[in-house]
C-alpha positions in Angstrom: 21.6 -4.5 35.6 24.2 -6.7 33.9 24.2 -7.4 30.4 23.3 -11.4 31.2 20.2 -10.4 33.2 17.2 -10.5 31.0 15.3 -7.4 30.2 13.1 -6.1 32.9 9.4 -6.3 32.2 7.2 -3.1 32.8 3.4 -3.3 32.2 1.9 0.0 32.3 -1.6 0.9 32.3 -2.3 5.0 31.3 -5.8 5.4 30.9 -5.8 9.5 30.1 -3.7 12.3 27.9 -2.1 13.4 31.9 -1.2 9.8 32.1 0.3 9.1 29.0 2.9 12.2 29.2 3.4 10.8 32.6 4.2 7.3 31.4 6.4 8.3 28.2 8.9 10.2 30.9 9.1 7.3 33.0 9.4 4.9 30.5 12.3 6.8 28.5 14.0 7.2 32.6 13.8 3.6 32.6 15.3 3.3 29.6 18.3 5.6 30.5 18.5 3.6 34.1 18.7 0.3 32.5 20.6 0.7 29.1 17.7 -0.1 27.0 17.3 -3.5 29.0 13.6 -3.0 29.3 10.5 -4.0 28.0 7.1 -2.1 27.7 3.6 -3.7 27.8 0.6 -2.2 28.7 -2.0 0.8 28.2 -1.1 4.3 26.9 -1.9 6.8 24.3 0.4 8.5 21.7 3.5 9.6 23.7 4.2 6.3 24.7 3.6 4.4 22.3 5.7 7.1 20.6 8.4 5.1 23.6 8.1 1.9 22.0 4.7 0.6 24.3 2.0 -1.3 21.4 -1.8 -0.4 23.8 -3.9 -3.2 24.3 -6.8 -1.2 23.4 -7.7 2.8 22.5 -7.3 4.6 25.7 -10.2 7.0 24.6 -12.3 4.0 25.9 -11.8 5.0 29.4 -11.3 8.8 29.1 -14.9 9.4 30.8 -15.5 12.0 33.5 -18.6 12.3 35.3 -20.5 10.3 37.5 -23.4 9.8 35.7 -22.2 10.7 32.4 -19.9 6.9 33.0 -23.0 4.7 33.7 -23.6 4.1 29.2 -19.5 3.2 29.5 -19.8 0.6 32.4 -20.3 -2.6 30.3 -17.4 -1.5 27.8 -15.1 -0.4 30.8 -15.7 -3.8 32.4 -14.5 -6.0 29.5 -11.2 -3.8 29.2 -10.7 -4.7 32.3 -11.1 -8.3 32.1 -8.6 -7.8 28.6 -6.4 -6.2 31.1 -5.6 -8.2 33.3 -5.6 -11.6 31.2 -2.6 -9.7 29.3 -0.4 -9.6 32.6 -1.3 -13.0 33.3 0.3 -14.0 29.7 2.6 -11.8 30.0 3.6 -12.3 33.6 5.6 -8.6 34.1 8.4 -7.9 36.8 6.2 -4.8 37.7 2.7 -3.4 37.1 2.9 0.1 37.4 -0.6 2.2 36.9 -0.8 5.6 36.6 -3.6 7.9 37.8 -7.5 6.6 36.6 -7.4 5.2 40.0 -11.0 3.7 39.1 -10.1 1.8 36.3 -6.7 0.8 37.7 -7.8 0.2 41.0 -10.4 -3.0 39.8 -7.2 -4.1 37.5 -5.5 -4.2 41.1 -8.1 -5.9 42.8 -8.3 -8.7 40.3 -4.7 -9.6 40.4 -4.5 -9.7 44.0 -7.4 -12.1 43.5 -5.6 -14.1 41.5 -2.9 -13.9 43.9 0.2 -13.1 41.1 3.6 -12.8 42.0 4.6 -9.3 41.6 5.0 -5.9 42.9 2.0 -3.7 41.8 2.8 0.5 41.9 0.4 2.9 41.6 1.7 6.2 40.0 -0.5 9.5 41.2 -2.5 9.6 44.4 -6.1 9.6 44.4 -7.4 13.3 45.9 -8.3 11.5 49.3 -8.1 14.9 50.3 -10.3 16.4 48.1 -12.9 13.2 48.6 -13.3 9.5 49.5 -10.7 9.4 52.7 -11.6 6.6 53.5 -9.7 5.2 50.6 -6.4 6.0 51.5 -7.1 3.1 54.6 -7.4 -0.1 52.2 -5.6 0.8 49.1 -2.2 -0.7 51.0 -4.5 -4.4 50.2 -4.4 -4.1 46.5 -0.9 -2.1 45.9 2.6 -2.8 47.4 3.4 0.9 47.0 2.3 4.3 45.5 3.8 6.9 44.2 2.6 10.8 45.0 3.5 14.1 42.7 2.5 16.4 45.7 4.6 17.1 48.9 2.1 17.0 51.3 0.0 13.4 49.8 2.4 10.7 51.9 0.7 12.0 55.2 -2.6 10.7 53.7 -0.8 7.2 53.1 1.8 6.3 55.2 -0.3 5.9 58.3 -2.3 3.1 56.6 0.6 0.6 56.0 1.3 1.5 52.3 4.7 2.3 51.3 4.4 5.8 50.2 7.1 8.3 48.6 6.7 11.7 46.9 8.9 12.1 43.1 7.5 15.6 42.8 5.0 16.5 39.9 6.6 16.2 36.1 5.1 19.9 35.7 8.3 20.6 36.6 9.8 19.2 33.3 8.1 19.8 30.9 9.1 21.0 27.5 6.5 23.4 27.9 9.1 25.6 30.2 11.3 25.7 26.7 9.1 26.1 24.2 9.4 28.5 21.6 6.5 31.1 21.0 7.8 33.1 18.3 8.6 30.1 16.4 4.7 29.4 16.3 3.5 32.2 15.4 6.2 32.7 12.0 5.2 28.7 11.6 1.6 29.5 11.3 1.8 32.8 9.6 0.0 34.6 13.1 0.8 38.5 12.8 2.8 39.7 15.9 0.1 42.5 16.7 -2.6 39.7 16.7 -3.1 38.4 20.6 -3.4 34.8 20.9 -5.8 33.0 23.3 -5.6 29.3 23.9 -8.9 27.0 24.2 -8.1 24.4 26.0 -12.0 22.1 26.9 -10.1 19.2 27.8 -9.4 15.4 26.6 -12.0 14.1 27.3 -15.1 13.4 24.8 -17.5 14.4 27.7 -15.5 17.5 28.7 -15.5 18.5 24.6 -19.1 18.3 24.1 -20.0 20.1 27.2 -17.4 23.2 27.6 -16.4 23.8 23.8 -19.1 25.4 22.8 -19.1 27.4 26.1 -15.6 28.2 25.3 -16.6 29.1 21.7 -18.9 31.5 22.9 -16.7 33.0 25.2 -14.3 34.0 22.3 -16.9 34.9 20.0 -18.2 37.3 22.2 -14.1 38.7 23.0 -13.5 38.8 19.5 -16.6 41.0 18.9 -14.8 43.7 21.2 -11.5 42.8 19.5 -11.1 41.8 16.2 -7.7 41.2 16.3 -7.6 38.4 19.0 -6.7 35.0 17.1 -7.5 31.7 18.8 -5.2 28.2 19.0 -7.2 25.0 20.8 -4.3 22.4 21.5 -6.1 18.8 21.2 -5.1 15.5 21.9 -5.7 12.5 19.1 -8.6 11.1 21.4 -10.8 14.3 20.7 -9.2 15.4 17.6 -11.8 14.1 15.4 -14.9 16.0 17.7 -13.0 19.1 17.8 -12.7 19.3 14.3 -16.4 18.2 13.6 -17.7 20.9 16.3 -15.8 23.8 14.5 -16.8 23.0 10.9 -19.8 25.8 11.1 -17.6 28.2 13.4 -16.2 31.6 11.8 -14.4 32.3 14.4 -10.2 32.3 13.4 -9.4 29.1 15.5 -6.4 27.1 14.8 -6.1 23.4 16.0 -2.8 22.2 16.5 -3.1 18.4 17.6 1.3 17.6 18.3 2.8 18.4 22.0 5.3 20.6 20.9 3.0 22.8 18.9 0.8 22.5 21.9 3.6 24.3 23.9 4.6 26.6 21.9 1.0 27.4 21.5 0.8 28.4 25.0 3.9 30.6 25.3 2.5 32.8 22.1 -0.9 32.8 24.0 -1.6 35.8 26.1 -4.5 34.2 28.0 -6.1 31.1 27.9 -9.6 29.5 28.9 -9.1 25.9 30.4 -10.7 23.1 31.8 -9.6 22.0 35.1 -6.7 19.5 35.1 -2.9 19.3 34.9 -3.2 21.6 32.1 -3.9 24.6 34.3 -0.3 24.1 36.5 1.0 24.0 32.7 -0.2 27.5 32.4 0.5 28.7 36.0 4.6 27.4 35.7 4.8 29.1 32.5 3.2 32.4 33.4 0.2 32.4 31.2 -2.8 34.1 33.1 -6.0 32.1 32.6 -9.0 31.1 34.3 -10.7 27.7 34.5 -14.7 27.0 33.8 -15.8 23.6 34.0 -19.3 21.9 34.3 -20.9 18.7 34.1 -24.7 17.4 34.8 -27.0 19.1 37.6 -27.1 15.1 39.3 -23.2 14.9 39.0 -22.5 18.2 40.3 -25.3 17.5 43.2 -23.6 14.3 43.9 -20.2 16.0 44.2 -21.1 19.2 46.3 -22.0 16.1 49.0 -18.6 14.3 48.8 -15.8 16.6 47.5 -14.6 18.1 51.2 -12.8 21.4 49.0 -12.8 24.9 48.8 -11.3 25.0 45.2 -10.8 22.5 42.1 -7.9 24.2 40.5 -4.5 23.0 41.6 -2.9 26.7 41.9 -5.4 27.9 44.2 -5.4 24.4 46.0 -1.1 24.7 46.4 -1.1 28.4 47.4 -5.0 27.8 49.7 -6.8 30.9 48.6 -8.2 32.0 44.8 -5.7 33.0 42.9 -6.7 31.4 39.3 -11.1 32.3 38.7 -12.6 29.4 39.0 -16.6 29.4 37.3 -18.1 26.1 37.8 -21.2 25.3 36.9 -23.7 28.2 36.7 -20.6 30.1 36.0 -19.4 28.3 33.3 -21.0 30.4 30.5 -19.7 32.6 27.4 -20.4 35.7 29.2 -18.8 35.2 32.6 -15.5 33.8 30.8 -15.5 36.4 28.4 -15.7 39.5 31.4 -12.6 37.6 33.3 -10.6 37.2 30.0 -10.9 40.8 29.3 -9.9 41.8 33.2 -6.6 39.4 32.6 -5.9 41.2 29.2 -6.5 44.7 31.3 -3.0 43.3 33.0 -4.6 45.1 36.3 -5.3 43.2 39.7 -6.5 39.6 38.9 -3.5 39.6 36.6 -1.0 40.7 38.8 -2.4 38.1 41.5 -1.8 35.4 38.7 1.8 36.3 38.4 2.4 36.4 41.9 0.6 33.0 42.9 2.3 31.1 40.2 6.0 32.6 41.0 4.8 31.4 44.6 3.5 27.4 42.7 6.6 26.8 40.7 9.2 28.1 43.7 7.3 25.1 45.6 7.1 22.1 43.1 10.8 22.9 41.8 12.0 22.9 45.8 12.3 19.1 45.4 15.4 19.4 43.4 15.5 16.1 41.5 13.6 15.6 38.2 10.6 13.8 39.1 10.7 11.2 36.1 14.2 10.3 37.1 12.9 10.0 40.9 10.2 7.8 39.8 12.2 5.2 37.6 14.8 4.6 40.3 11.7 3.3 42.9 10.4 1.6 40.0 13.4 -0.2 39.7 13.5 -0.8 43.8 10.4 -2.6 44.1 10.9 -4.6 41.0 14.3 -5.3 42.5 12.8 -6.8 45.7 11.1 -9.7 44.1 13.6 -10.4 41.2 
């Protein structure tokens, strides 16, 4: 880009914590791949704003999951929408690049097609088509030019319905979390080196804090009974930061909240097991060698509704990657303080389930770093492409 072109101009729309890390490596690519000669509009959460992007609105707004835990959201959800996409009519963008929260994103999408505006519109994260809804990889080519996968094997789903498809790999692969520095946490926060540290991780969502935390909560109450010298760490995000905190005021249990990414990390290479939520989290854990298991749970209707749609064997991405169970998955009935706490203590037994773990997620990070290129990089220079071809 020479120096006499104006500045490009990106809007993009993050509607989760996933997304926002997501979006804050492709916006400080694009900034690398253009000089600074970029602008930033949009939807995001702290990371990029922490780029330079101002959020039309509170992301925590759409950070919903469940289908019938949405339905009190829906009139809210729709106005943010509406917002949304007057914005990129004022603003009038180079490029509108979304990126996952294919529901929300996917109505923004549909409304600018209707009003027929003049530029490329990328979607960044494929919808599971695999997992559910196939038949939604054969009309999303009708509301965006192009979409971008973090999964080798998510073109095929695409490609054969007329929408420009490429893979950048998954940003797993770069993050800091490879780097950080475990020791350095524990001296920072005064943790003992014979106490064993086990990360809570309920998710970033409000619905996912108020169902599995106190699960989760149990589940190390009833460890620490057998072991009084297990000390907890739940990473949080600033959209849950507040209900966290509120939900642990009448807790004795030794749990430390760290709230920052880096002490996030760092928190999960001191850890020596963890109990997570399904999500992006989990591949966190599995590149970094952190045996875990995921629980998860929502309402008897949602999880009816889902056993009828979802066409999967597993939920976790691990086990999804390598096709068999590597990572326990309790879902549901499973998801209680007893059934987390007997798997914990198996992993911190370092016998078979743990030795599994290490093998299976040598086997996950051989296959997302077989790309070779750093995703964020990858996905900056389509970016650029497609804004390119209507410049």
């Amino acid at each position: 880009m020479s120096s006499a072109e104006q500045n490009l101009k990106v809007y993009l729309i993050a509607g989760e914590p996933s997304g926002d890390l997501l979006g804050s490596r492709l916006m400080r690519a694009l900034c690398a791949k253009t000089q600074g000669k970029v602008e930033f509009f949009g939807l995001g959460g702290d990371t990029m704003e922490a780029e330079g992007l101002k959020p039309l609105f509170d992301i925590a707004d759409l950070s919903i999951m469940g289908i019938v835990e949405i339905i009190p959201s829906i009139p809210r959800v729709l106005r943010h929408i509406k917002d949304t996409v007057a914005d990129i009519e004022r603003i009038c963008p180079d490029i509108v690049v979304t990126i996952d929260s294919w529901s929300f994103c996917a109505r923004v999408h549909k409304a600018l097609r209707h009003r027929k505006l003049v530029m490329p519109q990328l979607h960044y994260v494929a919808p599971q088509v695999w997992a559910w809804k196939k038949k939604r990889a054969r009309t999303m080519y009708k509301y965006i030019d192009a979409l971008m996968t973090l999964l080798p094997q998510e073109p095929k789903y695409f490609t054969p319905y007329r929408l420009e498809t490429v893979f950048v790999g998954h940003p797993v692969i770069e993050s800091e979390v490879l780097s950080a520095d475990g020791a350095a946490f524990r001296s920072r926060f005064k943790i003992a080196a014979d106490r064993r540290i086990i990360s809570i991780l309920p998710g970033s969502r409000k619905t996912e804090v108020k169902t599995l935390l106190p699960v989760f909560l149990d589940a190390a109450s009833r460890l620490r009974q057998k072991d009084s010298s297990l000390f907890f760490v739940l990473p949080t995000v600033r959209t849950v930061a507040a209900q966290v905190k509120n939900m642990l005021k009448d807790s004795d249990l030794p749990v430390l909240v760290v709230e920052t990414q880096g002490e996030r990390y760092q928190a999960f290479q001191a850890s020596c097991a963890a109990i997570a939520a399904s999500g992006t989290v989990a591949l966190e854990l599995a590149i970094c060698r952190i045996p875990h298991i995921v629980a998860y749970k929502v309402s008897k209707l949602t999880a009816w509704i889902l056993s009828r749609i979802m066409k999967i064997q597993f939920v976790n991405l691990t086990n999804i990657m390598l096709g068999r169970p590597i990572v326990p998955e309790l879902l549901q009935e499973q998801c209680t303080g007893g059934v987390i706490a007997g798997r914990i203590e198996e992993l911190l037994q370092r016998g078979d389930l743990y030795e599994r773990e290490m093998d299976g997620f040598a086997k996950v990070k051989a296959t997302l770093t077989d790309n070779g290129q750093i995703p964020s990089a990858k996905a900056a220079d389509f970016v650029l492409e497609l804004a390119a071809r209507q410049r």
